[in-house]
NUPAFI-751626 format. One record per residue: residue number from 1; residue in three letters; x negated, z negated, y negated of N, C-alpha, C in turn. Coordinates in Angstrom, 3 decimals, padded with zeros to 6 digits, always signed. Each point is the difference from the previous one (the first is absolute). Example, Ala and Ser with C-alpha at 12.3 -4.5 7.8 and 13.67 -1.06 7.14 Angstrom:
REM NUPAFI-751626
PT     i    aa        npx        npz        npy       capx       capz       capy        cpx        cpz        cpy
PT     1   ALA   -013.190   -007.800   +005.690   +000.890   +000.000   -001.190   -000.900   +000.000   -001.200
PT     2   SER   +000.350   +000.720   -001.050   -000.820   -000.060   -001.190   +000.770   -000.730   -001.090
REM end
This chain:
REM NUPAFI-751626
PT     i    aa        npx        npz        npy       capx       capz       capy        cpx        cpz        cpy
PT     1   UNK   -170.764   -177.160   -050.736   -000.623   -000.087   +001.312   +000.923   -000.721   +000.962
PT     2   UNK   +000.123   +000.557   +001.179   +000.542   -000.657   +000.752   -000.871   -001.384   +000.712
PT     3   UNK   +001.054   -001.115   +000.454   -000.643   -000.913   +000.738   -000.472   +000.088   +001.373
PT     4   UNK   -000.974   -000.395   +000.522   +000.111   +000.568   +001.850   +000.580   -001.810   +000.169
PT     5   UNK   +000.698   +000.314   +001.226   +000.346   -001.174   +000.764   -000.838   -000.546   +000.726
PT     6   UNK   -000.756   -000.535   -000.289   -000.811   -000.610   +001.161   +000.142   -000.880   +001.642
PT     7   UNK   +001.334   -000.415   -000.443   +000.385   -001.222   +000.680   +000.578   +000.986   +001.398
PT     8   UNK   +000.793   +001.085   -000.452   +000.451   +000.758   +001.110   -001.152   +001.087   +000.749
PT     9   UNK   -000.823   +000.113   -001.100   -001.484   +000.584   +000.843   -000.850   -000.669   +001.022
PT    10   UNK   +000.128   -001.707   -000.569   -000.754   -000.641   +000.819   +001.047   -000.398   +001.243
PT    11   UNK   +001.002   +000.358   -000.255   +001.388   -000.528   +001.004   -000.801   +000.955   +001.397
PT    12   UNK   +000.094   +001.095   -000.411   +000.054   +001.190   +001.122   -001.741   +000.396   +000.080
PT    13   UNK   -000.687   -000.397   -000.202   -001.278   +000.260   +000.464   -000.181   -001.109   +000.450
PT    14   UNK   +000.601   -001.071   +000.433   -000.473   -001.556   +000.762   +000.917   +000.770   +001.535
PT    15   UNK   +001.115   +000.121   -000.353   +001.174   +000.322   +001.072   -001.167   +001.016   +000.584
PT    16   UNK   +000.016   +001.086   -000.409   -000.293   +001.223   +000.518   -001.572   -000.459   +000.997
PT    17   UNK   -001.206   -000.714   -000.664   -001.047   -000.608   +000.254   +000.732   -000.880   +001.941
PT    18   UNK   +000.480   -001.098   -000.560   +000.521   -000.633   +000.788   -000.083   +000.911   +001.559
PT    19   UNK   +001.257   +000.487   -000.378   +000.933   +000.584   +000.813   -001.184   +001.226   +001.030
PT    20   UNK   -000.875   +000.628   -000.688   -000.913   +000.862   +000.455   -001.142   -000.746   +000.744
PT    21   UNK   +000.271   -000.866   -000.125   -001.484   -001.618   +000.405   +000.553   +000.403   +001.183
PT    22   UNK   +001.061   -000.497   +000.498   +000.987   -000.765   +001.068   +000.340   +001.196   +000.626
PT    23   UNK   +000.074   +000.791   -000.417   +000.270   +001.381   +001.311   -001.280   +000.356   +000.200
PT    24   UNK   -001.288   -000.151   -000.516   -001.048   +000.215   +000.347   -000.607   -000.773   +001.327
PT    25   UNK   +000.355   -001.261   -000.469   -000.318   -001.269   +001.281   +000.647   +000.407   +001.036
PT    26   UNK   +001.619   +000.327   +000.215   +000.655   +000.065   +000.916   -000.534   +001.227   +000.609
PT    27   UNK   -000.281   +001.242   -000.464   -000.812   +000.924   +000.533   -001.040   -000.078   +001.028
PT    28   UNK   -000.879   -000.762   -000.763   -001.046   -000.398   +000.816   +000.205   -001.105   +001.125
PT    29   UNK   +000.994   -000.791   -000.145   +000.329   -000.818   +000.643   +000.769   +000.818   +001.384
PT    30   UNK   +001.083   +000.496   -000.222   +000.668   +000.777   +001.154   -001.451   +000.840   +000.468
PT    31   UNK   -000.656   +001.066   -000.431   -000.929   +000.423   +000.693   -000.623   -000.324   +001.286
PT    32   UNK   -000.483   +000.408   +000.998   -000.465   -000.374   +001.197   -001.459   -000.410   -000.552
PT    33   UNK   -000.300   +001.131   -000.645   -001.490   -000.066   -000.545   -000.619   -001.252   -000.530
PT    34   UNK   +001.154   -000.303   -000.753   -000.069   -001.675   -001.195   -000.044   -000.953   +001.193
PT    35   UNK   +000.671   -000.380   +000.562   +000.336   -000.911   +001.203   -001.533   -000.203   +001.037
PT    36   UNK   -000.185   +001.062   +000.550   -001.214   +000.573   +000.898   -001.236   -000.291   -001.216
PT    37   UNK   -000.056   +000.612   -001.252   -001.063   -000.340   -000.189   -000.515   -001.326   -000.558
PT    38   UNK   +001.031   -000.959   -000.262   -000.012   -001.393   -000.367   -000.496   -000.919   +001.761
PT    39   UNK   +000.539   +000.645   +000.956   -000.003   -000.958   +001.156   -001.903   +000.553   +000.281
PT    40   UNK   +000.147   +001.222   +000.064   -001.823   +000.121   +000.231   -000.793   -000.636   -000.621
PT    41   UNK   +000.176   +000.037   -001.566   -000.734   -000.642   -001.018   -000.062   -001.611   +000.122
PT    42   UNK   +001.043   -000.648   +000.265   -000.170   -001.580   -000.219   +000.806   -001.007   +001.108
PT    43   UNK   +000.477   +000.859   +001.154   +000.022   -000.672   +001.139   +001.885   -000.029   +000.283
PT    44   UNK   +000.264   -000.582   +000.692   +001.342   -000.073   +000.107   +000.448   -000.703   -000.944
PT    45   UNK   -000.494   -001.446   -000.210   +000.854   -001.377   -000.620   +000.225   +000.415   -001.325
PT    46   UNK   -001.264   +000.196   -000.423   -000.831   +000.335   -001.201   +000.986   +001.361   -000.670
PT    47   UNK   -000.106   +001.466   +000.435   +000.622   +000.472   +000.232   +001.584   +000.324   -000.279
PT    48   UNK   +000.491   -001.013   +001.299   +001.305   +000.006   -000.153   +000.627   -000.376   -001.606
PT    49   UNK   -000.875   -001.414   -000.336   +000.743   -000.367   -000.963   -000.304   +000.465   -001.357
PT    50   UNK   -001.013   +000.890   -000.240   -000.080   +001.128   -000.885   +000.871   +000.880   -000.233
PT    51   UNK   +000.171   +000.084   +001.291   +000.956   +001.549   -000.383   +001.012   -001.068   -000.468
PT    52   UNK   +000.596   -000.776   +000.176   +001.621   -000.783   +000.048   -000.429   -000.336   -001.329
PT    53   UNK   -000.945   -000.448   -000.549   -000.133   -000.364   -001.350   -000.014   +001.135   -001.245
PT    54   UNK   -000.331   +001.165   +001.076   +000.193   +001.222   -001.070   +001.218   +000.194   -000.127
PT    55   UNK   +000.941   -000.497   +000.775   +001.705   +000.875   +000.049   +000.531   -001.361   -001.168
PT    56   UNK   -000.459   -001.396   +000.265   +000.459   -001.099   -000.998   -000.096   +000.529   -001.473
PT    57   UNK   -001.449   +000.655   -000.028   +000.030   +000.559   -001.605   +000.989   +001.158   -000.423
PT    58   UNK   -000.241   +000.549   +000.571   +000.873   +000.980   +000.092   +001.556   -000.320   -000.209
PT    59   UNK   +000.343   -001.103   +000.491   +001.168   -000.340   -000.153   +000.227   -000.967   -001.440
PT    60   UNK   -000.940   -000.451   -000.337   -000.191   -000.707   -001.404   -000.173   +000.905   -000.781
PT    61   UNK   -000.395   +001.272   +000.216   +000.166   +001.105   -001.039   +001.316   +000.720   -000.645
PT    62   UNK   +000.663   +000.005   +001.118   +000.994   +000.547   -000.079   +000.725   -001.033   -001.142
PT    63   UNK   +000.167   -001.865   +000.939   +000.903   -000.416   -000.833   -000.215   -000.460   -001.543
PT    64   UNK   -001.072   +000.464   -000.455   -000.381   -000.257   -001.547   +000.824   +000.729   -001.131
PT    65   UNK   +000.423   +001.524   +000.443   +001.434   +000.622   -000.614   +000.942   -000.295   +000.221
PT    66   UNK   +000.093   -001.125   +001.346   +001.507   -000.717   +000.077   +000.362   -000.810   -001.047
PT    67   UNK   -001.146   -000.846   +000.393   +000.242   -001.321   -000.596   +000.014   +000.407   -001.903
PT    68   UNK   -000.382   +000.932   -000.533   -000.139   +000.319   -001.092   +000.694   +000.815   -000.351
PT    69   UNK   +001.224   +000.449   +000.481   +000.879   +000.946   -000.009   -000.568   +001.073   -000.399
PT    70   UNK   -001.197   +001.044   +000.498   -000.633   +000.854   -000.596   +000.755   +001.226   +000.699
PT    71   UNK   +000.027   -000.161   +001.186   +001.014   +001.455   +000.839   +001.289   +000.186   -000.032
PT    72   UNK   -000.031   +001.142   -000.609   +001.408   +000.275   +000.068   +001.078   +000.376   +001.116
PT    73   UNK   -000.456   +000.675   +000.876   +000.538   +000.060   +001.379   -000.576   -000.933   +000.797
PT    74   UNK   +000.651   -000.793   +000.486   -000.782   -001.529   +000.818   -000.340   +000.544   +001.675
PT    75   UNK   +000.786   +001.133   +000.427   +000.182   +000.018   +001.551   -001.181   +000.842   +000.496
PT    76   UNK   -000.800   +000.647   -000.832   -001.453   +000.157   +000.505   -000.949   -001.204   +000.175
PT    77   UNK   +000.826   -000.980   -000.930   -001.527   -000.968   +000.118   +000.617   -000.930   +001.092
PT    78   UNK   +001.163   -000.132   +000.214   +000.011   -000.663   +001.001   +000.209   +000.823   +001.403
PT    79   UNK   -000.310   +001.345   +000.020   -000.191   +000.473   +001.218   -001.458   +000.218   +000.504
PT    80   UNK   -001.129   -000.742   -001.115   -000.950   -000.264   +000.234   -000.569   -001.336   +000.429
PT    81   UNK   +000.826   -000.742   -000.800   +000.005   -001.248   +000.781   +000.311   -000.165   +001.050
PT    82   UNK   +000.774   +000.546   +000.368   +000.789   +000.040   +002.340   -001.230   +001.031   +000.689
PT    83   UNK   -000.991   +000.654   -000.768   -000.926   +000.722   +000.691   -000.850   -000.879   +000.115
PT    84   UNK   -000.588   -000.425   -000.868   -001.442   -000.757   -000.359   +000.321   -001.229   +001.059
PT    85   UNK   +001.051   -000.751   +000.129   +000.695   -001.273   +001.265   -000.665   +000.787   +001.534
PT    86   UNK   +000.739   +000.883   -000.374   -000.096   +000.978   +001.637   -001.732   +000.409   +000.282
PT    87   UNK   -000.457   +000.037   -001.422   -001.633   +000.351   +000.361   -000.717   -001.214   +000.163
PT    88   UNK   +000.518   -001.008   -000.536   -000.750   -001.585   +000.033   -000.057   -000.174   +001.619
PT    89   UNK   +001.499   +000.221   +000.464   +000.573   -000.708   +001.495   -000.617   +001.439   +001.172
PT    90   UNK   -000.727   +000.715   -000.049   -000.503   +000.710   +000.513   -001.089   -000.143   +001.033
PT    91   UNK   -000.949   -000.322   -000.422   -000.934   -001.134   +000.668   +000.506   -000.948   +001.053
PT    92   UNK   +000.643   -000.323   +000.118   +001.236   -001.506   +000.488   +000.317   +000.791   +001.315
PT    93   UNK   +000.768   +000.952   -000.480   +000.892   +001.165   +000.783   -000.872   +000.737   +001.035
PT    94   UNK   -001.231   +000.387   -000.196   -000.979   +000.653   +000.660   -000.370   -000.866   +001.142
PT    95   UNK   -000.174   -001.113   -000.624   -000.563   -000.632   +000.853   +001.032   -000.763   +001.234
PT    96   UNK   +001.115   -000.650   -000.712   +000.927   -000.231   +001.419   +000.136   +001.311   +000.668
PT    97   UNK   +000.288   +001.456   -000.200   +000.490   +000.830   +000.387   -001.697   +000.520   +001.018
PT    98   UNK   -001.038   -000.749   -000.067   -001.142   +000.133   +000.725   -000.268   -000.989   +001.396
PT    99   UNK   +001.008   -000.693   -000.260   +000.049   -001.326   +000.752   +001.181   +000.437   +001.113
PT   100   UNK   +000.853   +001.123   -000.475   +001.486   +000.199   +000.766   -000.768   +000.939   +000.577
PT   101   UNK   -000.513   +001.275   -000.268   -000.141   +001.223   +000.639   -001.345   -000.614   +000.989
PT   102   UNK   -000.669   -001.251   +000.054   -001.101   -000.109   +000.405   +001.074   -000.672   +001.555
PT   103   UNK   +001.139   -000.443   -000.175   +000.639   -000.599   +001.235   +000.243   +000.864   +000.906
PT   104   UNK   +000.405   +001.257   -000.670   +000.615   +001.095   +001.250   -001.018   +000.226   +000.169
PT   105   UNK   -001.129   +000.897   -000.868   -000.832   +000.599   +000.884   -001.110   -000.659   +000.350
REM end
């Protein structure tokens, strides 16, 4: 009988798990829909820092195959990490950029 490896099964169904978490969040996160329907539901403050707390997990997802050397190609997970930053700082961005366009017009 052959042996199964377990260790490399559980390697790549944590990675794979992971990694599918975190493009899921960022999905919903970039979405207009995700954004819009968090600010209707629980207000701006409230809101805002939901969504930003969804992109934090998201970003703790990712680095759990870092830190565990579970991925083998590293430059997806860290081109998710420079997304999930950009989806955190989004909120931020909207809003000075509401404050500028509110001067001209």
């Amino acid at each position: 009988m052959k042996n199964i490896d377990w260790k490399s099964i559980f390697k790549s169904v944590t990675n794979f798990i992971c990694f599918a978490l975190s493009l899921i969040f960022l999905i919903y996160n970039i979405s207009v829909v995700g954004f819009f329907y968090l600010l209707a539901t629980y207000g701006e403050t409230q809101g805002t820092m939901i969504y930003s707390l969804i992109s934090v997990a998201g970003i703790l997802l990712v680095i759990i195959p870092l830190v565990f050397k579970l991925a083998k190609v590293k430059f997806y997970y860290f081109a998710l990490i420079g997304l999930h930053f950009m989806a955190a700082l989004l909120p931020i961005f909207m809003k000075n950029m509401g404050g500028v366009f509110s001067r001209f017009l």
